[in-house]
C-alpha positions as CSV (number, residue, x, y, z in Angstrom):
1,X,26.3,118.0,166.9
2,X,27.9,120.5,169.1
3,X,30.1,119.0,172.1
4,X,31.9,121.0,175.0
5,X,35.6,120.1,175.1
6,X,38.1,121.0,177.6
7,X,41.6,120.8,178.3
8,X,43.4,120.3,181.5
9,X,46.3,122.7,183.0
10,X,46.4,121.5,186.6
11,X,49.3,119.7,186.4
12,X,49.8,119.8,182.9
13,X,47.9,120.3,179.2
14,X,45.1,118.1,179.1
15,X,42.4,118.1,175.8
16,X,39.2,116.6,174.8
17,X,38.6,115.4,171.4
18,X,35.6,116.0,169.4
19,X,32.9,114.0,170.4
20,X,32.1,111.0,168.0
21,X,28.4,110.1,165.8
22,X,25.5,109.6,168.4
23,X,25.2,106.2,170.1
24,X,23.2,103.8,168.4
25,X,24.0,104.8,164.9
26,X,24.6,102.3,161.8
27,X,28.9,101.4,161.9
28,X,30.7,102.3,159.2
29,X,30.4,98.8,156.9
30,X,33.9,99.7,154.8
31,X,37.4,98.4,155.1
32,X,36.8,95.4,158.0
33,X,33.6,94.6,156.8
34,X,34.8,91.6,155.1
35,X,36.1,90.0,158.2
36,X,33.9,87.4,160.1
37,X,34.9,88.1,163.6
38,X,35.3,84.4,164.9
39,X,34.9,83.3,168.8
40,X,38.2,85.0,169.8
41,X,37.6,88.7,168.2
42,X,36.1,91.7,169.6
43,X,35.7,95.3,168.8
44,X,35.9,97.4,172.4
45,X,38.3,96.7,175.2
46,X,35.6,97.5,178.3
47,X,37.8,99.2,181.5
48,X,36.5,100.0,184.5
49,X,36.4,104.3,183.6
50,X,36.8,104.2,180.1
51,X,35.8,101.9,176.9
52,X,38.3,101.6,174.2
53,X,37.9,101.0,170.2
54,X,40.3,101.2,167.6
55,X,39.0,102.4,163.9
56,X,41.0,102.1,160.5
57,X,39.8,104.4,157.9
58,X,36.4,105.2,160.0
59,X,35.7,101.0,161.2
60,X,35.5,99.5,164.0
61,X,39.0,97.2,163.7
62,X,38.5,93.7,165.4
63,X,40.8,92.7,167.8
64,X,42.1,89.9,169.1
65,X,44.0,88.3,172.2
66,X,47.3,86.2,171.0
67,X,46.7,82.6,171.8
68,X,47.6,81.9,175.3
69,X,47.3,85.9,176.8
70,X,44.9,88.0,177.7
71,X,46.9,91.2,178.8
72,X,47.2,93.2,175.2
73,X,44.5,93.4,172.1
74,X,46.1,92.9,168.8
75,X,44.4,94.6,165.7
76,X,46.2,94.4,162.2
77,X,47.4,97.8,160.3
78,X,47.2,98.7,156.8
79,X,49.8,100.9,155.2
80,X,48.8,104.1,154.3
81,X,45.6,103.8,156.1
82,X,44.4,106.3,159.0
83,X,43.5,105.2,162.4
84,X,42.2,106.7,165.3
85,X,41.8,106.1,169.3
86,X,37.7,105.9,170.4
87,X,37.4,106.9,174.4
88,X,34.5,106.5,176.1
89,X,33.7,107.4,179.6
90,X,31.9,104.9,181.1
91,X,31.1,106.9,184.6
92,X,29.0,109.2,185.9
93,X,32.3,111.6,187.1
94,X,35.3,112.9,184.8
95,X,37.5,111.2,184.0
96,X,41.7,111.7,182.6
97,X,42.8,109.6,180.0
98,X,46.2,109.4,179.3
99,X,47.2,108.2,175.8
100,X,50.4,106.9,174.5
101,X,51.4,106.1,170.4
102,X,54.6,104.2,169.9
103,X,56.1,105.2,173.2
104,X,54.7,109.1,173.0
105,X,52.1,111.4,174.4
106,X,49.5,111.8,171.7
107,X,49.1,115.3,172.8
108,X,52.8,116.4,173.4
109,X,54.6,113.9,171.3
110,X,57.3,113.5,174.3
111,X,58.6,110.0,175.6
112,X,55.4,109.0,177.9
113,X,55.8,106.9,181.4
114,X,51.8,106.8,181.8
115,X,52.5,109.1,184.4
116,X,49.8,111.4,186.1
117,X,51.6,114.7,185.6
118,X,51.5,114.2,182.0
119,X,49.2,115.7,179.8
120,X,46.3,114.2,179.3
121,X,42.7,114.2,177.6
122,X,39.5,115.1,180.2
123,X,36.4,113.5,179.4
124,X,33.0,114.6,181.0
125,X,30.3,111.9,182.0
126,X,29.5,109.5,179.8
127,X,31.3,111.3,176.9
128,X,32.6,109.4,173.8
129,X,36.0,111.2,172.0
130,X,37.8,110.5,169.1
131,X,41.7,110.6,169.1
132,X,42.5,111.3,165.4
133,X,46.5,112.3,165.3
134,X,48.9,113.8,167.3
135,X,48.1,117.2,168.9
136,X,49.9,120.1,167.1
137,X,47.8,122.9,169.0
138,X,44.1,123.7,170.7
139,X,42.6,123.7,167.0
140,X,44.7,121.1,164.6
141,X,46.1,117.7,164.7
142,X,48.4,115.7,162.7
143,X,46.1,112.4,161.8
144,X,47.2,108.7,162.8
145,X,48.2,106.8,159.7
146,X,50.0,103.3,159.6
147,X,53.8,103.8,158.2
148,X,56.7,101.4,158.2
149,X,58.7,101.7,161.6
150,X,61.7,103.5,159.9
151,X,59.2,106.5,158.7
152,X,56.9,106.8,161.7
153,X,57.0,110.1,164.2
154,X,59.3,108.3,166.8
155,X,62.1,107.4,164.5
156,X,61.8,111.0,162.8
157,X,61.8,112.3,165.9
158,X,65.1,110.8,167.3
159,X,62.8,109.0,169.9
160,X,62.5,105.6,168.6
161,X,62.2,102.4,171.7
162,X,61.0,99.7,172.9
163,X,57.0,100.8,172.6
164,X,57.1,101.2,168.7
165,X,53.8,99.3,167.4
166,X,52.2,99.3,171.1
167,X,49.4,102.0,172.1
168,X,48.9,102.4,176.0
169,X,45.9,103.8,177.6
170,X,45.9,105.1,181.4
171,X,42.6,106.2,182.9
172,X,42.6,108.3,185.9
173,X,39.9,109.3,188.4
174,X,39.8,113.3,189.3
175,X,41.3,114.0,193.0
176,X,38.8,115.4,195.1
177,X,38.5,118.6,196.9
178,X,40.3,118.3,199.8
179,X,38.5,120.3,203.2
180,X,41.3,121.6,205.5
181,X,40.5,123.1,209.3
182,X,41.2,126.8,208.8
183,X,43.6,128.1,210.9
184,X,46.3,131.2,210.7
185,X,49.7,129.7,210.4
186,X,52.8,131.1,212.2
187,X,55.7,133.3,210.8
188,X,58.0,130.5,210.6
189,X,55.2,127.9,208.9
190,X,54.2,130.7,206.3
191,X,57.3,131.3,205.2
192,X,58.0,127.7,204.6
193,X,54.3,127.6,202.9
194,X,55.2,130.3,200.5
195,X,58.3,128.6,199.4
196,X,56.6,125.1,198.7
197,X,54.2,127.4,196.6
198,X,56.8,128.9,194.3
199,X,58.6,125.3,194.3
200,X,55.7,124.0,193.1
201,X,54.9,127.2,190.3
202,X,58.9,126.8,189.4
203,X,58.8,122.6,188.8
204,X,55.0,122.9,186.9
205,X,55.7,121.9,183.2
206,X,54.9,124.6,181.0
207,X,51.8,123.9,178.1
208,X,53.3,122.4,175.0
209,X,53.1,125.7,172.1
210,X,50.5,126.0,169.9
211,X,51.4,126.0,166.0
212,X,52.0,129.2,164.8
213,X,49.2,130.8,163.5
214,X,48.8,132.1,160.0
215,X,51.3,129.1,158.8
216,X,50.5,128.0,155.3
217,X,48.1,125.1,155.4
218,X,50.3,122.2,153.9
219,X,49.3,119.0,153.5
220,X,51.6,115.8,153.9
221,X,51.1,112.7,151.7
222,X,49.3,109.8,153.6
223,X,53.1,108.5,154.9
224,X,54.2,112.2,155.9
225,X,56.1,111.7,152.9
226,X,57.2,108.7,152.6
227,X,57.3,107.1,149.3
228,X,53.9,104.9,148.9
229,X,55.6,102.1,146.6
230,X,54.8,98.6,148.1
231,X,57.6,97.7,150.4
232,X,58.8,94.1,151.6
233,X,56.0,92.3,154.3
234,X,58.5,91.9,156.9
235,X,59.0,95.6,157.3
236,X,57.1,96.6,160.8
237,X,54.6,99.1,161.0
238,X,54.7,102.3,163.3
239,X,52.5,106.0,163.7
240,X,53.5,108.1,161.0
241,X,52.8,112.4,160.8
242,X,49.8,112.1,158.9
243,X,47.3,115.0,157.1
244,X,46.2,118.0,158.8
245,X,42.7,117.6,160.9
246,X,41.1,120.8,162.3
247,X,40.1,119.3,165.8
248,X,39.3,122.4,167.9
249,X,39.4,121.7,172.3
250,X,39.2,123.9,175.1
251,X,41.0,124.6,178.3
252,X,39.8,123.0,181.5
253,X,41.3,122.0,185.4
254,X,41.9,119.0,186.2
255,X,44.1,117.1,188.9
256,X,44.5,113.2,188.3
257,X,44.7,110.9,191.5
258,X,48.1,109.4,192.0
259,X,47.5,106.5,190.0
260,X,45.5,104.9,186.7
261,X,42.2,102.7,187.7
262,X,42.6,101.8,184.0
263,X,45.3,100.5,182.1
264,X,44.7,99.4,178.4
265,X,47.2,98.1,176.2
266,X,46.7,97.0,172.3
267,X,49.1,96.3,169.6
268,X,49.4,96.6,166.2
269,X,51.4,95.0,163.5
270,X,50.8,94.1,159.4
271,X,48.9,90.8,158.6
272,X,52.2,88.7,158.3
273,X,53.1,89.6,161.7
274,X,49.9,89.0,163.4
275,X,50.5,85.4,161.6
276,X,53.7,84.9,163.2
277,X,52.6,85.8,166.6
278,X,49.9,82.7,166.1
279,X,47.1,85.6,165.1
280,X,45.2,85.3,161.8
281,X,42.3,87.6,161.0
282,X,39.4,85.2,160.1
283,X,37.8,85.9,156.4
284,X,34.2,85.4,155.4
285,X,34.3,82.8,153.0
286,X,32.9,83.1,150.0
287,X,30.5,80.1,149.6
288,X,29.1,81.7,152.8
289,X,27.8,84.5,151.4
290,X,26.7,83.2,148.4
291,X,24.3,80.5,150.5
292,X,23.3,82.9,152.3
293,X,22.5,85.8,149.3
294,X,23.0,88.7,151.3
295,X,26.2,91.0,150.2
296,X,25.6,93.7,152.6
297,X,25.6,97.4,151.3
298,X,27.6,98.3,148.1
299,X,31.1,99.3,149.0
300,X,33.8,101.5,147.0
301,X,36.2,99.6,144.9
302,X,39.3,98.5,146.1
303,X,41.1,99.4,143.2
C-alpha cells in the first residue's frame, strides 16, 4: 500500500511514518495474546487530534491506569523485544505530533520539552503512522527495543533524566494562514522588517543530518549490543539503539499553533515493576480455555 509521507521544515524537521495495515484488518494474535484484558485494560489512548497505541513485537500491548490515577497508561516491557508508537489522526485537518522516548525527540534524539519548535511528525487526515525507532535520516531508523536503563540511548548518549521509562505525546493543530491589509511600509518600518527577517533565518534550528550515505549496512544485536544474558528483575527498563529499519518520509511545511490540544503520556516498566506500582497484567487461566475449547490460532514457540 503506497502512502504519501511528509516532513515538516517550518520551524523545524518534521516526518511522517509509513502508514500502518488497512483499518479493519485481523490484529496480530502473538506475544499479548495470552493476556485477558480485565475491566481496567485497554489497547488505544483516544485524544482529541490523535489516537495512540503501543505494539511489542507487532501487538497491540494492553494498558492500564495504576490504581487510583488516570493521568498516564502503563504497558509492561519485555527485554529484548521491539516496540513501536501507532498515531492516528483522528481529524479531518493535519495535524503535528510531537513524540518523546525516555526524555528525547524520536526524530532528533535531543533532550525534548514538548515544545512546538521541535521537530515533529505531520500527519494528513485521518492518517494512521507507525513510529518504529529513532530517526537516523529521511530513509532509515534505528528500531525501538526494550533494554535495561543503563544500556538504553539516553544513558549512551550522556542524556540520561528524569523521563527514562516515560513516552510523551504532544499533538498540535496547524496555524492558519494569517490575511494581512496590504500596505507599503515606510523606510524606517522596512528596515526594522528586514532585520526581524534575518533574526528570524539566523535563530531557525537547522535539519538534523542525514546518515551518510553509502555507510556499510551494519546491524546491532537486539540490545544495540548489549549482552542478552538474563539480568536481575529489579533492573529498570529503558529505549535501547535497536536494528536498522528502512522507513523512507518526505519533506513537507508545516507551522504548529503555540500550544498541544493533545497531551498523551504512557509508561513502561518490566512485570515486577508494574507489580510494585499496584499493576498486574491479568492472565487467561487455563481451566478457561479448556471449558471453553477454543485455543485461538497456532502461535510460534516460545522457546
Amino acid at each position: 500500500m503506497n502512502t504519501r509521507t511528509q516532513i515538516s521544515q517550518a520551524l523545524r524537521l518534521a516526518a511522517l511514518a509509513a502508514t500502518l495495515a488497512v483499518a479493519g484488518a485481523a490484529p496480530a494474535l502473538a506475544d499479548y495474546s495470552y493476556y485477558r484484558s480485565g475491566p481496567s485494560a485497554h489497547q488505544v489512548v483516544d485524544g482529541n487530534l490523535v489516537d495512540v497505541q503501543v505494539r511489542v513485537n507487532g501487538s497491540a500491548a494492553p494498558l492500564y491506569f495504576r490504581p487510583g490515577t488516570n493521568d498516564r497508561h502503563y504497558f509492561q516491557a519485555y527485554r529484548g523485544r521491539n516496540y513501536s508508537v501507532v498515531l492516528r489522526n483522528n481529524t479531518g485537518r493535519r495535524i503535528g505530533v510531537l513524540v518523546s522516548v525516555d526524555g528525547l525527540n524520536v526524530l532528533n534524539g535531543e533532550r525534548s520539552g514538548l515544545d512546538r519548535g521541535e521537530a515533529m511528525y505531520v500527519l494528513d487526515p485521518w492518517e494512521q503512522a507507525e513510529i518504529q525507532g529513532w530517526r537516523t535520516s529521511l530513509d532509515e531508523v534505528r528500531k525501538f527495543v526494550f533494554v535495561d536503563e543503563e544500556r538504553s540511548y539516553a544513558q549512551r548518549t550522556g542524556q540520561a533524566n528524569g523521563d527514562m521509562g516515560w513516552i510523551r505525546v504532544a499533538a498540535f493543530r496547524e496555524l492558519e494562514p494569517q490575511t494581512w491589509w496590504p500596505y507599503r511600509p515606510k523606510v524606517s518600518d522596512e528596515h526594522a522588517w528586514n532585520d526581524s527577517r534575518d533574526s528570524r533565518r539566523e535563530n531557525a534550528a537547522p535539519a538534523p543530518a542525514p546518515s551518510a550515505k553509502g555507510a556499510p549496512p551494519t546491524q546491532l544485536r537486539a540490545d544495540g549490543g548489549a549482552n542478552m544474558a538474563p539480568r536481575d528483575e529489579e533492573s529498570n527498563p529503558g529505549t535501547g539503539w535497536g536494528n536498522r529499519e528502512y522507513d523512507p518520509v518526505g519533506e513537507t511545511t508545516f507551522v504548529a499553533e503555540k500550544s498541544a490540544s493533545d497531551r498523551i503520556t504512557l509508561r513502561y516498566e518490566y512485570a515486577s515493576g508494574l507489580q510494585a506500582l499496584g499493576i498486574v497484567p491479568q492472565r487467561a487461566p487455563r481451566i478457561w480455555d479448556r471449558e471453553q475449547g477454543q485455543l485461538g490460532f497456532a502461535q510460534p514457540p516460545r522457546w
